[in-house]
N, C-alpha and C positions, 0 to 999 in steps of 0.2 A: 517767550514767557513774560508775562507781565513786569515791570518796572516795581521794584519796594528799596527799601530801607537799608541794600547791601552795599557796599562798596570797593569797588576795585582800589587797592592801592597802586599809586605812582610808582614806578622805578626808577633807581637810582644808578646809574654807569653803568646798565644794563646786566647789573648783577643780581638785582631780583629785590635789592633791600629796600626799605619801604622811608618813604621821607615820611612828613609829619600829616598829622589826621586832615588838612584843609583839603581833602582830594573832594572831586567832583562826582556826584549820585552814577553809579552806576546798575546795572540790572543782575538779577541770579542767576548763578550758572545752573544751565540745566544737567543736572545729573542725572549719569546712566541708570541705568535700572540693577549695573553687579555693582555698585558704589559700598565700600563697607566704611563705618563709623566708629571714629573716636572721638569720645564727648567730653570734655572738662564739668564738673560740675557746678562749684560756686561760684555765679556769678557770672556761668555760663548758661547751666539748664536751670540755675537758682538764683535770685537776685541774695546777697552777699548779707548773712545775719550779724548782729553785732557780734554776735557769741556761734563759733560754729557748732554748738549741741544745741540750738535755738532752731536750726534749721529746720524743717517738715515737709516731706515730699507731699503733693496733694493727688488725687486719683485721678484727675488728668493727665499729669506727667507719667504718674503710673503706666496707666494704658496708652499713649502717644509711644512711649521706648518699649509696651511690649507689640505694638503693632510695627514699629519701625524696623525691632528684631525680625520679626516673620518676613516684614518687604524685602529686608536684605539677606535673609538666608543666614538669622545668627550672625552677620558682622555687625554687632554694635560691641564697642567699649568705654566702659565709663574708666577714663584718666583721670589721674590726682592725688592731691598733697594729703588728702587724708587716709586712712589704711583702712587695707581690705576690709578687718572688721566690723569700723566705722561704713564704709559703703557695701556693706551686706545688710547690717543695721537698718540702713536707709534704703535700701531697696530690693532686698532679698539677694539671694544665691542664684539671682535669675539673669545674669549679662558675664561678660568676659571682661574682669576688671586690672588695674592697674594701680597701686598704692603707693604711697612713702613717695609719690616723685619716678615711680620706677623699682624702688628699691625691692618689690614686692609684685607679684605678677600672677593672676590665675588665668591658664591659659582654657579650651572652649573643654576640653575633655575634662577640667574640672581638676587641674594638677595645678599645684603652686609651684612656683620659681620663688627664690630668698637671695638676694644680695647677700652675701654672706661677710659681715663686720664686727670688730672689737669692740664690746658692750661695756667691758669694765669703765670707759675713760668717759664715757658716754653717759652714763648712769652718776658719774661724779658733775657732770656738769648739770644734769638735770637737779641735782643738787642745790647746787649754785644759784640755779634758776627759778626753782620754788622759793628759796632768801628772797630773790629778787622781785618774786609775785606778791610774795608775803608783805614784803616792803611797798607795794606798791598796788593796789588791790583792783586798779584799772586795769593792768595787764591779767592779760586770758594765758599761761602756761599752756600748751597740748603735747603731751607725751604721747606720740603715736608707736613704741619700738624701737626703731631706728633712724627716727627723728624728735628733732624736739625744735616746735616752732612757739614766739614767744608775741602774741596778739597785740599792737598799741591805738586800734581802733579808737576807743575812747579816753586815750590818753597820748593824742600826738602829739603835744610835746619833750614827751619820753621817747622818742627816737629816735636822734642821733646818742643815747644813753644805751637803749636796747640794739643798736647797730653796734655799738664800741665793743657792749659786754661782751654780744656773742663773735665777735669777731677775733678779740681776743683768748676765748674760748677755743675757738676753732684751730687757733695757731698754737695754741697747748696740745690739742687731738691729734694734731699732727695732719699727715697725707691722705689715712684712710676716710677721712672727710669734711667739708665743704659748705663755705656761707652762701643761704641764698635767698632771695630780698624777693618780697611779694608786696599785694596792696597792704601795708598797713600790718605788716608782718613780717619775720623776718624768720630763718630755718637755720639750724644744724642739720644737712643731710650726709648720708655716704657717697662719696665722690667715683664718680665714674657711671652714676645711673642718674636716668633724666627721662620724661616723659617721651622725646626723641627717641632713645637707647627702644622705651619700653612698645612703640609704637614698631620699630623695626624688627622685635621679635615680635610681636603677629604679625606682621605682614607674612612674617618668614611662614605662618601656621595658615590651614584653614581651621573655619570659613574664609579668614581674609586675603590670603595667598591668590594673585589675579585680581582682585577687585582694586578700582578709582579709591585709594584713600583720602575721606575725607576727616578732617580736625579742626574742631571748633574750642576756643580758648577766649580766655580773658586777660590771663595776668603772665608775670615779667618769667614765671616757670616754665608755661605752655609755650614762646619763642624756640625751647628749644622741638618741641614737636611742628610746628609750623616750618622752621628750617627742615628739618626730615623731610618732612609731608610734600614739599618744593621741590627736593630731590630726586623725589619720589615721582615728580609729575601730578603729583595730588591736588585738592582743593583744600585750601587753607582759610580758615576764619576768623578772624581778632574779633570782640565783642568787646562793642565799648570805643573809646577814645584814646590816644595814646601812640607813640612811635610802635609800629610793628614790621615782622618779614612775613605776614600774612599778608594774600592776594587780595582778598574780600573784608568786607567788613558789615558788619551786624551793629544796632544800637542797646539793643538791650536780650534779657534772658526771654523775656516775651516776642519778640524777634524770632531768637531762635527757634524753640518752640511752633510757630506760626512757619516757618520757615522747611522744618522737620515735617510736618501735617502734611505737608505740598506733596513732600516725595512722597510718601507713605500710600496719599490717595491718589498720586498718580498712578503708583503700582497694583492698586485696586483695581484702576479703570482698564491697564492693561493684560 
């Protein structure tokens, strides 16, 4: 297959972990034809808005994931930090999704799974945290449920402020849940679910039960699905620049995309 834009990451004491981005152009691997997918989407299938309700799927992408669905026989998954209802929103009740980080899961018959967690202490900090938007009108608040992630995009130098708050928050919460640090954002999540967690139950299901998992990601959450996916034997994707445990690497959301196409019309031609 022709030479592009992807790259193998280095290994490190042959444990699979990935030193720093300066690796050498490598080629795509060619995927089988039962290969089923898990897709991150900001910043993976989307390049990354200031404001994530700013976002807008456009009918190219549309139709590229629902052609992609049909090549793989319904294994695609859209993974991510924002909740089902938000990625229904954005692209209908038409894919097998993953939300809150995991927290939140619809599997292919159309059943949700719910991490089940203590809302009262949760709902007090989201509290705390509108004060703190209020106060500060750069930062982006998102109450997804069972998270609450706190935007410093256009205000970085409120962020080792917005790391302390919610950190401190977090150790008031107690066990039931967990700081977790993205581009330019930072999360209360429920502990013990992660895109990894949420990627090994479908595997566990079909459509995807048997098939080459592949996971394509961007930011410091999706690690832990690229660790899984390793595990797993699968193909792993970072998107973007940065220390990763992904194999491969991608430079941008148009990459991927362009990337996705390939399989799609391979599976036509076969």
């Amino acid at each position: 297959m022709a030479a592009m834009a992807l790259r193998r990451q280095p290994r490190r004491d042959g444990d699979g972990a990935s030193a720093d981005a300066g690796f050498p152009l490598g080629t795509v691997p060619r995927l089988p034809a039962d290969a089923g997918f898990f897709l991150d989407i900001d910043g993976t299938l989307l390049d990354i808005a200031e404001r994530p309700q700013l976002v807008r799927i456009d009918d190219d992408l549309g139709h590229l994931l629902a052609m992609l669905r049909d090549a793989s026989g319904g294994a695609v998954a859209l993974i991510s930090g924002r909740s089902v209802t938000e990625i229904d929103r954005l692209f209908g009740r038409n894919f097998c999704v993953a939300g809150q980080h995991g927290a939140e899961r619809r599997d292919a018959t159309g059943k949700m799974h719910q991490h089940r967690v203590p809302l009262a202490g949760l709902r007090k900090a989201l509290k705390r945290l509108r004060t703190m938007a209020a106060e500060h009108p750069a930062l982006v608040l998102e109450d997804k449920g069972m998270n609450l992630a706190l935007h410093y995009r256009s205000a970085p130098e409120l962020g080792a402020t917005v790391r302390e708050t919610l950190r401190r928050l977090v150790e008031e919460l107690g066990d039931d849940f967990e700081l977790q640090s993205g581009k330019m954002v930072m999360e209360i999540k429920p502990s013990g679910k992660d895109k990894g967690t949420a990627i090994a139950e479908f595997l566990a299901e079909i459509p995807f039960r048997g098939r080459l998992p592949v996971f394509i990601g961007d930011d410091l959450t999706d690690e832990f699905g690229f660790e899984l996916i390793n595990r797993a034997g699968g193909c792993s994707v970072k998107v973007g620049e940065g220390r990763s445990a992904a194999h491969w690497r991608l430079p941008n959301a148009g990459a991927v995309r362009a990337w996705l196409k390939r399989f799609v019309e391979r599976s036509e031609k076969s």
